[in-house]
SEGUPA-519361 format. One record per atom (N, C-alpha, C, O): atom name; x, y, z. Coordinates in nm, 2 decimals. Each point is the difference from the previous one (the first is absolute). Last residue first. Layout:
N
atome  X  Y  Z
CA  X  Y  Z
...
This chain:
166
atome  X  Y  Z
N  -2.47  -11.51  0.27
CA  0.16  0.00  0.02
C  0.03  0.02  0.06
O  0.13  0.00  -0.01
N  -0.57  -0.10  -0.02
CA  0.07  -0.10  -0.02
C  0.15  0.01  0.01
O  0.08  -0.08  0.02
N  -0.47  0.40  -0.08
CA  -0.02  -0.11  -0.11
C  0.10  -0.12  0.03
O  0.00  -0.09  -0.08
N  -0.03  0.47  0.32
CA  -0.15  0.01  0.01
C  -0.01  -0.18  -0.08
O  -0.07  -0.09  0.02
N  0.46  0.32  0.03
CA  -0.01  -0.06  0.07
C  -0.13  -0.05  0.04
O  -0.02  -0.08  0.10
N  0.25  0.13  -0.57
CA  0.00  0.07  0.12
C  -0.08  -0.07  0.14
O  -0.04  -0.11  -0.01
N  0.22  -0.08  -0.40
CA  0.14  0.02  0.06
C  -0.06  0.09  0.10
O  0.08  0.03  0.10
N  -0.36  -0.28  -0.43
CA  0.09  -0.10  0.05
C  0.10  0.09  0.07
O  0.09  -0.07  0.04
N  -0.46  0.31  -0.20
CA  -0.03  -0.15  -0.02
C  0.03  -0.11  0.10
O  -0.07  -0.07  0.08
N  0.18  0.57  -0.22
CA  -0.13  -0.05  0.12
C  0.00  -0.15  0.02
O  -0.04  -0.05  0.10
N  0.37  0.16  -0.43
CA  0.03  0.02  0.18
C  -0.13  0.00  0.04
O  -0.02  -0.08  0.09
N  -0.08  -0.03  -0.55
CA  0.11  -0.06  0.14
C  0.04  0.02  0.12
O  -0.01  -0.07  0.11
N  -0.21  0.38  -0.36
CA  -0.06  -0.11  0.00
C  0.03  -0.13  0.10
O  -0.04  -0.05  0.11
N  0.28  0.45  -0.29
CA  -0.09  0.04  0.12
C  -0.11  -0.14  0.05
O  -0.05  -0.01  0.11
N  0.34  -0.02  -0.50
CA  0.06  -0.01  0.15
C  -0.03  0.02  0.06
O  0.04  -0.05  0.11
N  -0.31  0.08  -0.49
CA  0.04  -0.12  0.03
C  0.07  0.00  0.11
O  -0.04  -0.08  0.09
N  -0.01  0.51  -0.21
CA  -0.16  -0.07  0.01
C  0.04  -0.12  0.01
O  -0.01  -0.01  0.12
N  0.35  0.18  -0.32
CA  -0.01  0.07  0.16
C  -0.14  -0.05  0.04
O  0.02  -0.06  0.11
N  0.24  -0.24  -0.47
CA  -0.07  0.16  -0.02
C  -0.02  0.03  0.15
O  0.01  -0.09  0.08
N  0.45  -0.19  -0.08
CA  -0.18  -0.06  -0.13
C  -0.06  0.15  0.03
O  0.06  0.10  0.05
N  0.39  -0.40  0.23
CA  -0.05  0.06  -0.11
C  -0.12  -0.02  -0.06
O  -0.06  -0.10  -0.04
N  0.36  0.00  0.51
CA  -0.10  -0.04  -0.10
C  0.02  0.11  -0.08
O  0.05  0.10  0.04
N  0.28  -0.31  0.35
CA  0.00  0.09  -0.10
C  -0.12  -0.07  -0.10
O  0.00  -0.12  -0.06
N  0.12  -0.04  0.60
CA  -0.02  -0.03  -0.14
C  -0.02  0.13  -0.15
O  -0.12  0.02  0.00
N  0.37  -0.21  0.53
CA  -0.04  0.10  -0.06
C  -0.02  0.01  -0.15
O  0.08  0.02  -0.08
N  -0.03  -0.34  0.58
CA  0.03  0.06  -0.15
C  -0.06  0.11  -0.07
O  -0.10  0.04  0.04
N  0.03  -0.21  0.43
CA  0.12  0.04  0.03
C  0.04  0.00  -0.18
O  0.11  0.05  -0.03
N  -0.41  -0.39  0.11
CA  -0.02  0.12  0.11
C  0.17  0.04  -0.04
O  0.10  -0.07  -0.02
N  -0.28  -0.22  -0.36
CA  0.06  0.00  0.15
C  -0.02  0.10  0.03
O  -0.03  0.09  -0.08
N  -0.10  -0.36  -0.41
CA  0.01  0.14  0.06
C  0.01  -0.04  0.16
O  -0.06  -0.10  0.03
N  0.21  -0.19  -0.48
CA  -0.09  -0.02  0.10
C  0.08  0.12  0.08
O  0.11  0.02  0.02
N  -0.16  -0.21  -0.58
CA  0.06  0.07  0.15
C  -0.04  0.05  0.12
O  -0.09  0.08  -0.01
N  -0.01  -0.35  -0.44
CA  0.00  -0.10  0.16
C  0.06  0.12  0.09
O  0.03  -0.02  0.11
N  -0.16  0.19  -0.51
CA  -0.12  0.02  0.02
C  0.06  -0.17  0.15
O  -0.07  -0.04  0.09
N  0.47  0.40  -0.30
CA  -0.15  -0.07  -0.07
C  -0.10  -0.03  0.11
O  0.00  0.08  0.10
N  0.35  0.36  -0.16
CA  0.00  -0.08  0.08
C  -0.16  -0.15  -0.07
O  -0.12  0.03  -0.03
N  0.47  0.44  -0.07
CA  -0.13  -0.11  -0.11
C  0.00  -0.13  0.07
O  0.05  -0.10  -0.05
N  0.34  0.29  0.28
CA  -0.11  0.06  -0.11
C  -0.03  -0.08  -0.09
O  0.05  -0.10  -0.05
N  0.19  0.08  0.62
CA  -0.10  -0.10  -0.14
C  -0.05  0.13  -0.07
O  -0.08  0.08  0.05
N  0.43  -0.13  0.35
CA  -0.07  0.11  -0.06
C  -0.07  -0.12  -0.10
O  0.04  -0.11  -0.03
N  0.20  0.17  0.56
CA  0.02  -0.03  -0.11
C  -0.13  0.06  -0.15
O  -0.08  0.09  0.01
N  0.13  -0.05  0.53
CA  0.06  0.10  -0.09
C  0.00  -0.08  -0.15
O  0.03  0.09  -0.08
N  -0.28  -0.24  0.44
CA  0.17  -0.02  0.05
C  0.12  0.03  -0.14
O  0.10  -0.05  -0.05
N  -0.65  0.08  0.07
CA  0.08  0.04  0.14
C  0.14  -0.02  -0.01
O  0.07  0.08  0.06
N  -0.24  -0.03  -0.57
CA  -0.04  -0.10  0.14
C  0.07  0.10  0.10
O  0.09  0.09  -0.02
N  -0.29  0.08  -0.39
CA  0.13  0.03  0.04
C  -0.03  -0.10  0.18
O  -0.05  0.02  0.11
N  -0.20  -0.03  -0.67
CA  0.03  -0.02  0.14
C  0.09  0.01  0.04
O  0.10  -0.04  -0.07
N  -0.36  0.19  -0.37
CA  0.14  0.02  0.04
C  -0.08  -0.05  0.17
O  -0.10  0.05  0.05
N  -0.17  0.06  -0.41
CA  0.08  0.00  -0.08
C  0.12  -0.06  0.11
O  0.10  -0.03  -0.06
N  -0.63  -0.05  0.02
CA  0.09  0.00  0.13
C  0.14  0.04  -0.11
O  0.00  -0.09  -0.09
N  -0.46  0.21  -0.11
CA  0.07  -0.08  0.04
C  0.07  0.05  0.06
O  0.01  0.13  0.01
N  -0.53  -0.09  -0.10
CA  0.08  0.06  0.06
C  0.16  -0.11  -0.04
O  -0.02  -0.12  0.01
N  -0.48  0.09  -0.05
CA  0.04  0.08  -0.13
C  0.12  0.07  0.07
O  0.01  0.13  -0.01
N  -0.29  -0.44  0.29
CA  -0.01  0.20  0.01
C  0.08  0.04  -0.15
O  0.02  0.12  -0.02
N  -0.13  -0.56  0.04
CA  -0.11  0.02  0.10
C  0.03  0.17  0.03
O  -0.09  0.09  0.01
N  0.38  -0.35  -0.29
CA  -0.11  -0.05  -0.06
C  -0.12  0.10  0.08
O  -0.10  0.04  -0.06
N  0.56  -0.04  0.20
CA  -0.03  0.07  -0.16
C  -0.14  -0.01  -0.02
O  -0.05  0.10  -0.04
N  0.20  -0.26  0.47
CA  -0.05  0.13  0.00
C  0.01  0.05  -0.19
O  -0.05  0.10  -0.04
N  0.07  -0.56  0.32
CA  -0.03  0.05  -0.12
C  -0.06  0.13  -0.05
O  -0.10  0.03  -0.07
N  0.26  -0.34  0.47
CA  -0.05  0.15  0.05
C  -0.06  0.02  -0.12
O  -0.10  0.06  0.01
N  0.31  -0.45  0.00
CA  -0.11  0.01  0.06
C  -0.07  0.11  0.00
O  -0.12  0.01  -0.01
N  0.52  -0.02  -0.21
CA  -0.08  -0.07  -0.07
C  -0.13  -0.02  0.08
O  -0.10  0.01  -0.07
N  0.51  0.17  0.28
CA  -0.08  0.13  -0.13
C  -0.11  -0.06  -0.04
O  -0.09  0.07  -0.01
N  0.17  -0.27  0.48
CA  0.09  -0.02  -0.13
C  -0.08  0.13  -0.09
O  -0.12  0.04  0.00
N  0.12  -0.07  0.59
CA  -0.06  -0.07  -0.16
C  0.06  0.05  -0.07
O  0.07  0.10  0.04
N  0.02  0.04  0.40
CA  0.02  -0.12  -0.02
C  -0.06  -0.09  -0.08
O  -0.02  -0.12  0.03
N  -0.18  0.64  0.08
CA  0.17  -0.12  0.01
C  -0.06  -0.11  0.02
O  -0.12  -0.04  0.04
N  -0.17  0.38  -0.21
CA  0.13  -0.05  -0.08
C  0.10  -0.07  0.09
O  0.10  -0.06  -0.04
N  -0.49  0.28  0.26
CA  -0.08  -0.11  -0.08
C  0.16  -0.06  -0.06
O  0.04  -0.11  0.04
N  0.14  0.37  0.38
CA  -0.05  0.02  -0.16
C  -0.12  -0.10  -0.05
O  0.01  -0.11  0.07
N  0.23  0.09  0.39
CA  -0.09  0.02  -0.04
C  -0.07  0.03  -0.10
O  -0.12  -0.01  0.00
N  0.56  0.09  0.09
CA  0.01  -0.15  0.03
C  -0.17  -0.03  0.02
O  -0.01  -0.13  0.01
N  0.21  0.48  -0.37
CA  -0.05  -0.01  0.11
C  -0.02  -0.17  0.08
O  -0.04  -0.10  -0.06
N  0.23  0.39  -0.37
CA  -0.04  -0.12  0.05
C  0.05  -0.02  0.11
O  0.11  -0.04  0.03
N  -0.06  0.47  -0.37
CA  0.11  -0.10  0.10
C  -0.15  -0.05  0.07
O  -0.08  0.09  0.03
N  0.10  0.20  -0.52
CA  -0.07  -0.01  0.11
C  0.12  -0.13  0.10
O  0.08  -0.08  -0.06
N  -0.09  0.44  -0.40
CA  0.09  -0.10  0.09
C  -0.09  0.04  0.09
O  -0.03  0.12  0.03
N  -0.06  0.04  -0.53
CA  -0.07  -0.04  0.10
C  0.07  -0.09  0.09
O  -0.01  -0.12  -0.04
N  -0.07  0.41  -0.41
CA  0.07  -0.13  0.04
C  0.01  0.06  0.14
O  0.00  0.12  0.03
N  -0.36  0.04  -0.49
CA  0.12  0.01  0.14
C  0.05  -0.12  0.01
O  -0.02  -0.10  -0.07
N  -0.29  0.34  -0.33
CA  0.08  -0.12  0.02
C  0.07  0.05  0.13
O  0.07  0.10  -0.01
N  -0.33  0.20  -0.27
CA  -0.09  -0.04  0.11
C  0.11  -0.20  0.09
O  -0.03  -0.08  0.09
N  0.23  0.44  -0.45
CA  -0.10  0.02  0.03
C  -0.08  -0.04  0.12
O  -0.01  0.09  0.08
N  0.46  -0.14  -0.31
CA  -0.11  -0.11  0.02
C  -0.13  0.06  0.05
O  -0.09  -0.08  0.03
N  0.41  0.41  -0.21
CA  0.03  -0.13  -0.05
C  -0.12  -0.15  0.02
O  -0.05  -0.07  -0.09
N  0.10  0.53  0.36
CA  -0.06  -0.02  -0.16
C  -0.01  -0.11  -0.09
O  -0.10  -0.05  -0.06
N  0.32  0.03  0.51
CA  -0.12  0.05  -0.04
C  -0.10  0.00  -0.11
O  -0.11  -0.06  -0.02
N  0.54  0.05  -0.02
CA  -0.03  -0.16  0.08
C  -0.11  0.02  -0.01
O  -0.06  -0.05  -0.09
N  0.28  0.47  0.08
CA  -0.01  -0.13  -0.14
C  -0.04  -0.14  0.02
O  0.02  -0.09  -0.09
N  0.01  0.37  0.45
CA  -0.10  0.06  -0.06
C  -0.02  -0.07  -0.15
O  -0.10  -0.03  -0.06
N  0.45  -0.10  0.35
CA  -0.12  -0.03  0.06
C  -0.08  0.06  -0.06
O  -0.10  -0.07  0.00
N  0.55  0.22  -0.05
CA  -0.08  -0.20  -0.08
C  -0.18  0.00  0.02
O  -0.09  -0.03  -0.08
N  0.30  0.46  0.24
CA  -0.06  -0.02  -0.11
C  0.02  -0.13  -0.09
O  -0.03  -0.03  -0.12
N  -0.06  0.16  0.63
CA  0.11  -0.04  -0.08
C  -0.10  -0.03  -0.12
O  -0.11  -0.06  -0.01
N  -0.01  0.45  0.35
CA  -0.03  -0.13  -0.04
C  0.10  -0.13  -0.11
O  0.00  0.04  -0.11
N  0.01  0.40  0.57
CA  0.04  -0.11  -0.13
C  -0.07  -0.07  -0.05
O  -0.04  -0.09  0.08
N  -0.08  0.37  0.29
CA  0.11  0.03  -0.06
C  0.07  -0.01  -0.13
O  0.06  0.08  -0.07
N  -0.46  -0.25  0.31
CA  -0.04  0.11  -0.02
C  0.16  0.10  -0.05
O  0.00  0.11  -0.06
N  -0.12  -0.59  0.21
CA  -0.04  0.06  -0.15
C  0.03  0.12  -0.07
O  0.00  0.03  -0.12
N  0.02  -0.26  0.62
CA  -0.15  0.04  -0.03
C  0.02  -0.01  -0.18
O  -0.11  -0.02  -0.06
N  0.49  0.01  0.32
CA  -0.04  -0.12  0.01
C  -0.15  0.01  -0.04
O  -0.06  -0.11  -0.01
N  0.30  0.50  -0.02
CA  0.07  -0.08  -0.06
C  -0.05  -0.16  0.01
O  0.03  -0.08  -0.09
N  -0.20  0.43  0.38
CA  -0.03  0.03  -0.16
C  0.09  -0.11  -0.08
O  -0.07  -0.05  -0.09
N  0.14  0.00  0.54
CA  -0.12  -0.01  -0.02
C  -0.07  0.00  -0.14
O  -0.08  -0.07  -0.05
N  0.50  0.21  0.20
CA  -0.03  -0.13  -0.02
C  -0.12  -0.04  -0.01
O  -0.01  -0.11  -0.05
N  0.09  0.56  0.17
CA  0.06  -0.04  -0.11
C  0.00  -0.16  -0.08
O  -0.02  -0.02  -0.12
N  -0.13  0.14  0.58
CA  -0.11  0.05  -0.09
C  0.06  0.01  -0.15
O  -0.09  -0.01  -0.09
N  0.33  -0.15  0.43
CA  -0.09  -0.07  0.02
C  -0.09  0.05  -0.12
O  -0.06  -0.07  -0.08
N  0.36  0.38  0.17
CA  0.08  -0.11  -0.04
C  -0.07  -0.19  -0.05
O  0.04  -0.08  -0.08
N  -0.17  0.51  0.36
CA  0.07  0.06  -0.20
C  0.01  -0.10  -0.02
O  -0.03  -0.01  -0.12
N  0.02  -0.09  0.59
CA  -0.15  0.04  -0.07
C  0.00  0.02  -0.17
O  -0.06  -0.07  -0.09
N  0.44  -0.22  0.28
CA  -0.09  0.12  0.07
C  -0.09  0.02  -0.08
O  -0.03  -0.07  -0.11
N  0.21  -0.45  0.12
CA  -0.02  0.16  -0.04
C  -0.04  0.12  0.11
O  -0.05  -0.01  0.11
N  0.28  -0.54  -0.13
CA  -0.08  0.05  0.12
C  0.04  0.17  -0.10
O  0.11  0.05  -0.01
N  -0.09  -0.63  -0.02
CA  0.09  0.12  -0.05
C  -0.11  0.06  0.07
O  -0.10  -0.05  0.05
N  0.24  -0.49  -0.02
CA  -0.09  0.12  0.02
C  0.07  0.16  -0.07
O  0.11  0.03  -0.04
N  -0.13  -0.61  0.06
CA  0.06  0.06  -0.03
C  -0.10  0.13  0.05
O  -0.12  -0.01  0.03
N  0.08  -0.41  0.10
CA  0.10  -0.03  -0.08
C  0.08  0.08  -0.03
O  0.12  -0.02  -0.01
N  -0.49  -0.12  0.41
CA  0.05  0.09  -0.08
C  0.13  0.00  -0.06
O  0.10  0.00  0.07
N  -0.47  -0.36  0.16
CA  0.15  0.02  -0.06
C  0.03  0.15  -0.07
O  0.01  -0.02  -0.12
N  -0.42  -0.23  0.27
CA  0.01  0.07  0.12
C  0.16  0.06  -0.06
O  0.05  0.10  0.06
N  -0.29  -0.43  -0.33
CA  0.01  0.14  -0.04
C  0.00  0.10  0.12
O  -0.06  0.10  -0.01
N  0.27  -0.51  -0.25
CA  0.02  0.07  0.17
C  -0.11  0.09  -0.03
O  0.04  0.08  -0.09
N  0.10  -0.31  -0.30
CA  -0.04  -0.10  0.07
C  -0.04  0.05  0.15
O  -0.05  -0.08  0.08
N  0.14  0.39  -0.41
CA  -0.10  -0.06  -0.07
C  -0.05  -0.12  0.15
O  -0.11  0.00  0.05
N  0.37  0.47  0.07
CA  0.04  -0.14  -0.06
C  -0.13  -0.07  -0.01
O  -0.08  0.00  0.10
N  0.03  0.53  -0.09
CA  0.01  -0.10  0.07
C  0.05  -0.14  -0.06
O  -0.04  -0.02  -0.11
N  0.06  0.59  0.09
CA  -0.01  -0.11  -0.05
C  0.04  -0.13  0.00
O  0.11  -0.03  -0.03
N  -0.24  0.58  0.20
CA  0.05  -0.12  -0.03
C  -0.02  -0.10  -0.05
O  -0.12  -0.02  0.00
N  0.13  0.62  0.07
CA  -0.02  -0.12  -0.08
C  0.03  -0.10  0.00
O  0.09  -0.01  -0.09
N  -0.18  0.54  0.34
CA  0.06  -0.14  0.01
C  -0.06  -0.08  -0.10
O  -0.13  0.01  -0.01
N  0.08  0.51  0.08
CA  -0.04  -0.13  -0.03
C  0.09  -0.10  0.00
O  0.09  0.00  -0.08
N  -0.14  0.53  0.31
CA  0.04  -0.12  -0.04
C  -0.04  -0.11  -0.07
O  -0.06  -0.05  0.09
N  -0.10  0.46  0.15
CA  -0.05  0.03  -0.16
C  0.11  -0.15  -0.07
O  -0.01  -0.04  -0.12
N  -0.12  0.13  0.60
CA  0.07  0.11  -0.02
C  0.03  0.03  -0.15
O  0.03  0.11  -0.05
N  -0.30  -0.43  0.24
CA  -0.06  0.13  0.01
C  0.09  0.11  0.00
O  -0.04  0.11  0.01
N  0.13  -0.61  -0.28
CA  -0.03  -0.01  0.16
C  -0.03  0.19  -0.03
O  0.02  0.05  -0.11
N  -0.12  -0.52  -0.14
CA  0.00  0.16  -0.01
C  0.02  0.07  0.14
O  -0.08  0.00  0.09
N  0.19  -0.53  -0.37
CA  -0.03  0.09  0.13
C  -0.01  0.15  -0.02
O  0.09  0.07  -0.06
N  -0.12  -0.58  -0.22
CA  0.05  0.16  0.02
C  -0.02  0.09  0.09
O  -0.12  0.05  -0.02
N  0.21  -0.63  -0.18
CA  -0.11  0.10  0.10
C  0.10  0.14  0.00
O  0.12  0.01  0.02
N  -0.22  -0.53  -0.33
CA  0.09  0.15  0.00
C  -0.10  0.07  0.18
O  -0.12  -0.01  0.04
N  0.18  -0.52  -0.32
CA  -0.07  0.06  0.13
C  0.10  0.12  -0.02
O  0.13  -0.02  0.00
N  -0.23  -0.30  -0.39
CA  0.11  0.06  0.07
C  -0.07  0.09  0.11
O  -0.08  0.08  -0.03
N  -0.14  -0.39  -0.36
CA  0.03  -0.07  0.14
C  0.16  0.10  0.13
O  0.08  -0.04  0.09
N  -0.35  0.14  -0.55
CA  0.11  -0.12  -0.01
C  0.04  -0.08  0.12
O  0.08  -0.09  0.01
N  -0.41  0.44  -0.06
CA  -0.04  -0.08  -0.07
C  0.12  -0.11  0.00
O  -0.02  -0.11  -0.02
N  0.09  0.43  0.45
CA  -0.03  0.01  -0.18
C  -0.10  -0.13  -0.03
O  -0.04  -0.08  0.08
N  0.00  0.26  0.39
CA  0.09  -0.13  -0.03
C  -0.03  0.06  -0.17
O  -0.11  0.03  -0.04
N  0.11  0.33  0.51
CA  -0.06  -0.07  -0.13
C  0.07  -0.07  -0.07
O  0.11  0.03  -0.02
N  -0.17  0.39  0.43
CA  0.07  -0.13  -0.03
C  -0.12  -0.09  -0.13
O  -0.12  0.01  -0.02
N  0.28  0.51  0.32
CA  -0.12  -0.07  -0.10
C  0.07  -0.17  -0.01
O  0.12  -0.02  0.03
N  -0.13  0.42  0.36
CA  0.03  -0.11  -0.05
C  -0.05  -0.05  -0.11
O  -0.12  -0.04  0.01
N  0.21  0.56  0.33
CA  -0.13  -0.11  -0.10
C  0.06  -0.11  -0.07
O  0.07  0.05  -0.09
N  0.08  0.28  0.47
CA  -0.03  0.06  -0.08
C  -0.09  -0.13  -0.02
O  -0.10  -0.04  0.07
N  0.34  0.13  0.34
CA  0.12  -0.02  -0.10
C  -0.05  0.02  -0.13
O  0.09  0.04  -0.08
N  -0.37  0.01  0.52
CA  0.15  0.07  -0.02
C  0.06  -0.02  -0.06
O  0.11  0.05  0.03
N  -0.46  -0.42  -0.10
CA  -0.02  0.13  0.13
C  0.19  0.05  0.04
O  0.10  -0.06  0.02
N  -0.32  -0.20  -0.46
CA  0.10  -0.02  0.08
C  0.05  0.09  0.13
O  0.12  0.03  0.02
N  -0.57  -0.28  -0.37
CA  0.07  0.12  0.04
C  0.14  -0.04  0.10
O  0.01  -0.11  0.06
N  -0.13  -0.15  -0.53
CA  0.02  0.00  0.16
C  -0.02  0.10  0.06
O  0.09  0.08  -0.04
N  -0.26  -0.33  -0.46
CA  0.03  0.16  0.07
C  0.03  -0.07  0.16
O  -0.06  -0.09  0.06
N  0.06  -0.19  -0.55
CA  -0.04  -0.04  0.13
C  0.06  0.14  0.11
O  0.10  -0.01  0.06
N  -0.18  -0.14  -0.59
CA  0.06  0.08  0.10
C  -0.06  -0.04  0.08
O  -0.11  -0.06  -0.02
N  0.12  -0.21  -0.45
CA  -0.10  0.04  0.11
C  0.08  0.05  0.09
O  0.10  -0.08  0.02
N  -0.04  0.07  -0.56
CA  0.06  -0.04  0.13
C  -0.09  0.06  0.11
O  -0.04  0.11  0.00
């Protein structure tokens, strides 16, 4: 995720940044050791939806816990182990993406990244698994891939970052 730093003359420093899924977060550090955290509506993003706001201990406790550094859930380590070099992978389609508004079958990402689409979660919440090859990708969906980490890194340069189209 690309940050975007503000200074904020007498209130501290702004970071702001759109996820990979398309969720606009911004955190504020203000100079008395506060952090603010919000989170913006998908379709607004002048919209703040929701917010929570740490002290210093408090920001820095969450920090370790959103870092790894607390927990690791031990699914996740047998998962790990398990597939090895296999991820999965939710990216949200961009009204700009190379992917919207073509079909699985055009994009033929098995054949071309060794990658499959396991699961579309259209805009208007509904859901497709094991989605076939007439399904046709929209701004505002969110597609679930699977395959070796070298392949999704693939893709997303490909088709989902912004250098490539997403």
């Amino acid at each position: 995720m690309d940050m975007r730093e503000v200074d904020l003359p007498g209130i501290g420093r702004k970071f702001e940044g759109i996820t990979t899924r398309g969720d606009k977060v911004v955190v504020i550090v203000h100079d008395d050791g506060r952090r603010e955290m919000h989170h913006y509506d998908d379709d607004d993003f002048d919209e703040s939806i929701s917010s929570v706001t740490f002290n210093d201990a408090e920001a820095r406790q969450m920090a370790g816990i959103l870092g790894g550094l607390a927990y690791k859930p031990k699914d996740l380590e047998k998962i790990e182990l398990a597939f090895d070099d296999l991820v999965i992978e939710w990216f949200k389609i961009g009204q700009d993406s190379a992917v919207n508004n073509r079909t699985i079958g055009e994009l033929d990402v098995r054949n071309q990244y060794d990658i499959s689409i396991i699961a579309v979660l259209k805009h208007d919440k509904s859901k497709t698994l094991n989605p076939g090859p007439e399904t046709r990708l929209e701004a505002g969906d969110t597609i679930v891939l699977s395959g070796e980490r070298q392949n999704v890194r693939h893709i997303t340069k490909a088709l989902f970052s912004i250098e490539g189209g997403g």
